[in-house]
C-alpha positions in Angstrom: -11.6 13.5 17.3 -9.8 16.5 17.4 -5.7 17.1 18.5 -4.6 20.4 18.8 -0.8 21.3 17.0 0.7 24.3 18.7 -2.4 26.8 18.1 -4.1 24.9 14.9 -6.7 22.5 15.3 -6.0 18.9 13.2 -9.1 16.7 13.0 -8.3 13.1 12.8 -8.2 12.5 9.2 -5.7 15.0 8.5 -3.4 13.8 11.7 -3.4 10.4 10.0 -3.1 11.6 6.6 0.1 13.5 7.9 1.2 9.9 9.5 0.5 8.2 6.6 2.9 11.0 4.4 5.8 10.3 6.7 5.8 6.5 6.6 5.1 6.5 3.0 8.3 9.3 2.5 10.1 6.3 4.7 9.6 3.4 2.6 10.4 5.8 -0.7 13.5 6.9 0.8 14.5 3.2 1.8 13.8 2.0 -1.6 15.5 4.2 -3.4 18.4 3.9 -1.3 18.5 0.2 -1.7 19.4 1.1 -5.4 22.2 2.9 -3.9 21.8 5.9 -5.9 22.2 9.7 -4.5 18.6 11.6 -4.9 19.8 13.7 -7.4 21.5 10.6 -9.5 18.3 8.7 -9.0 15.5 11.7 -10.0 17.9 12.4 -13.3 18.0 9.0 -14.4 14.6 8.1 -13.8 13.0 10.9 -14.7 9.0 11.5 -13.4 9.5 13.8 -11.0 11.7 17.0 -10.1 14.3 16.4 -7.3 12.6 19.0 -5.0 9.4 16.8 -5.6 11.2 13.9 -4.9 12.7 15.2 -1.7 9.0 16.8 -0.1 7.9 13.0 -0.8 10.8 11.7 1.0 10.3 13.4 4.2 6.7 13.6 4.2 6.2 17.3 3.3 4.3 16.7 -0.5 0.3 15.4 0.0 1.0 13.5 -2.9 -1.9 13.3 -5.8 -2.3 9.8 -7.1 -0.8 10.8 -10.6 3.1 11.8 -8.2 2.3 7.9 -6.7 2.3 6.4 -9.7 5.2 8.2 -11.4 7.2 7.5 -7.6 6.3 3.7 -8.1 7.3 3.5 -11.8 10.6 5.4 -11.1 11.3 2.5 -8.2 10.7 0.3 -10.7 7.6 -1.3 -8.3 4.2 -1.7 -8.2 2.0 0.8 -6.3 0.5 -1.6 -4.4 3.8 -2.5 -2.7 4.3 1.2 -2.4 1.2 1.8 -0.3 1.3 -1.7 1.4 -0.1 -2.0 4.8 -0.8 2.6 4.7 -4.1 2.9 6.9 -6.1 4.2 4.1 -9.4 3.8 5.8 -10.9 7.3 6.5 -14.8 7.8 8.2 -15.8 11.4 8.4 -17.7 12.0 11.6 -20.0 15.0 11.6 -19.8 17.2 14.4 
């Protein structure tokens, strides 16, 4: 399947990869703010990752290698598996 985004074309897989990067920049947010530390105070404590990294994760803007999940999921003091939890992570390629 194909949606069209102002003039590019998205295939499917990248339309849900770009859902999956907002809800997953969501529940980052959420859990770092049940800590109820600032961004900055929470990226300079913890360490792992630079607070413009931190921030592109947040709000869905950083396609995130596995290696940034793991340091996100350390820093939050949580497993990854609770960090991905119920993400759609099933991809097919169809061949056009």
């Amino acid at each position: 399947m194909i949606y069209f985004h102002y003039n590019t074309t998205i295939t499917c897989m990248q339309y849900v990869e770009k859902e999956n990067s907002i809800i997953l920049g969501k529940r980052i947010k959420e859990l770092r703010l049940k800590q109820s530390e600032s961004l900055n105070a929470f990226v300079m404590t913890r360490g792992g990752l630079t607070t413009a990294s931190w921030s592109r994760l947040e709000n869905g803007k950083f396609d995130a290698k596995f290696s940034s999940l793991v340091k996100a999921s350390a820093m939050l003091n949580i497993k990854i598996e609770e960090l991905l939890r119920d993400l759609p992570l099933d991809y097919t390629l169809v061949e056009e």
